[in-house]
C-alpha positions, -999 to +999 in steps of 0.1 A: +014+138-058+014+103-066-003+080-047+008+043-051+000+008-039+028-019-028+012-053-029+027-086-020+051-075+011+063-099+031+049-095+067+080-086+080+092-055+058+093-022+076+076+014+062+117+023+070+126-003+046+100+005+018+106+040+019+144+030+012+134+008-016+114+043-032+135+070-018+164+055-046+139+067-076+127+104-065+114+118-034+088+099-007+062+114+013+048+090+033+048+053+036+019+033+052+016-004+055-021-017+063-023-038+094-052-057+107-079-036+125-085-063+155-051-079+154-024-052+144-008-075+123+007-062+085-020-072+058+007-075+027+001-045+011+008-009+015+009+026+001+036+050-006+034+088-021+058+106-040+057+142-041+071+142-078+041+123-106+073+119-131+094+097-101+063+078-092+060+068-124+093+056-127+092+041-092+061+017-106+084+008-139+116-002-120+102-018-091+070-039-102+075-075-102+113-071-085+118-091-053+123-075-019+120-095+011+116-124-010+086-113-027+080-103-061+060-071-055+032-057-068+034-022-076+008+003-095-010+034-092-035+037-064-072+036-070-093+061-053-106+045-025-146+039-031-173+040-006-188+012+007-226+008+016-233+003+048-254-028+049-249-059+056-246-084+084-278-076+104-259-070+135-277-040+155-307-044+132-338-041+151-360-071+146-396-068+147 
């Protein structure tokens, strides 16, 4: 399973349409494009994973820096997402 990020989508493109765009170099599990938490709206990036390692490396070679939507894209493996620390802020923080 390869797990991959799509950077630089326009805010318009579809998870139909990027799935199109991958499904023409080996087979696509599942497409997610990140939207805003409070507004809904797309964030520019997504991820997409192929079941086959071999396709989703060929996927990152033919399709990073190639324009769709009229954006060159930015396409690599995923990073494992890290944890964050949960400071920060001060918002519910007692204050003595």
């Amino acid at each position: 399973m390869k797990n991959i990020y799509v950077g630089n989508l326009n805010f318009g493109t579809t998870e139909d349409s990027v799935r199109s765009l991958f499904e023409t170099h080996g087979t696509v599990g599942r497409v997610n494009i990140a939207t805003d938490r409070d507004t809904g709206q797309p964030r520019g990036f997504g991820f997409v994973e192929m079941s086959n390692d071999g396709e989703g490396d060929k996927a990152i070679a033919a399709l990073n820096g190639t324009d769709f939507d009229g954006r060159a894209l930015n396409v690599n493996e995923a990073r494992p997402k890290t944890e964050r620390s949960g400071g920060g802020g001060g918002f519910g923080r007692k204050r003595y």
